[in-house]
N, C-alpha and C positions, 0 to 999 in steps of 0.2 A: 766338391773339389775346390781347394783354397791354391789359389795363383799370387804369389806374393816377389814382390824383388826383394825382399831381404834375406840373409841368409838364413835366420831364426825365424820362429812365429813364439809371441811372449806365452807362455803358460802354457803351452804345449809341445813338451820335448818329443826332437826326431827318433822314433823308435826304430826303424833301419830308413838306409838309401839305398835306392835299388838303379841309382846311375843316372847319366845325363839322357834331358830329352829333347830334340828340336823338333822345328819345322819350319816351312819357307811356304811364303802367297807371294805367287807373282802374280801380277795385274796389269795389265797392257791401257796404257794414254793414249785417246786417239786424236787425230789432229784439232777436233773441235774444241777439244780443251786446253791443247797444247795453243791455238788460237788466242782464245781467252784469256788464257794465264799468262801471255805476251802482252797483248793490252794491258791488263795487272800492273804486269811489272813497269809500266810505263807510266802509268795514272795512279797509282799505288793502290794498297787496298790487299782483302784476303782473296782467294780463291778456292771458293766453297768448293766446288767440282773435284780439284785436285785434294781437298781435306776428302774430302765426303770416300773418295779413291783411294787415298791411306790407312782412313779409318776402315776402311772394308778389309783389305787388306791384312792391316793386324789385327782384328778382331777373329776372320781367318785361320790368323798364323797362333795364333791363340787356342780358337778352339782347337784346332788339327794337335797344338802341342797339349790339349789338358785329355784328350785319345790318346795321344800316345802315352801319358803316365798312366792313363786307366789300364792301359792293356798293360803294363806292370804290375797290376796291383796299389798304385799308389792314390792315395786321397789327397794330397797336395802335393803342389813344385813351390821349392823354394829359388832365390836366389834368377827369378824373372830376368834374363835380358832379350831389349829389341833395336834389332837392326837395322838401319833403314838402306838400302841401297837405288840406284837409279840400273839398268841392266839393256842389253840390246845392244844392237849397233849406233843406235841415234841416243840411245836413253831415253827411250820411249816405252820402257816397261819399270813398274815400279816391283821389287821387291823387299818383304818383309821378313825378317831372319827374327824366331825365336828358338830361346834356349835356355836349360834350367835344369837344376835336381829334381826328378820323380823320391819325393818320399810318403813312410809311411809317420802319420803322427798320431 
């Protein structure tokens, strides 16, 4: 399965689309991190904890979206988008929004 954001893929023309596909990771921050990444922002610097949580996350919202074109029948999505949101009442959960064309090439 080929996951690409553009809306082509060079030398392989789209032989049908069979329609849009998403999917959503949410992932919940817990205070220890939410901790940490306040120190961060104070001392500056990355925070691995909060990447290491994203990247799960869309990787996640990834696979969940390259299932859902399979169960179409499709062998790639084109034209990849991802989402990033903050969600909850505090913003204490992270969400990951993908979406894309299931086609066949």
């Amino acid at each position: 399965m080929l996951l690409t954001t553009t809306p082509t893929i060079e030398g392989r023309p789209v032989v049908q689309y069979l329609g849009i596909v998403t999917s959503e990771s949410i992932i919940g921050a817990n205070f220890v991190r939410d901790f940490f990444a306040s120190i961060r922002d104070v001392i500056g610097g990355r925070s691995g904890s909060y990447e290491s949580v994203l990247r799960e996350a869309k990787d996640a919202a990834l696979r969940e979206l390259q299932q859902e074109a399979e169960r179409l029948g499709a062998n790639a999505v084109v034209g990849v988008d991802l989402d990033y949101e903050t969600v909850g009442g505090s913003g204490s959960m992270l969400m990951v929004t993908a979406s894309g064309t299931a086609v066949i090439i």
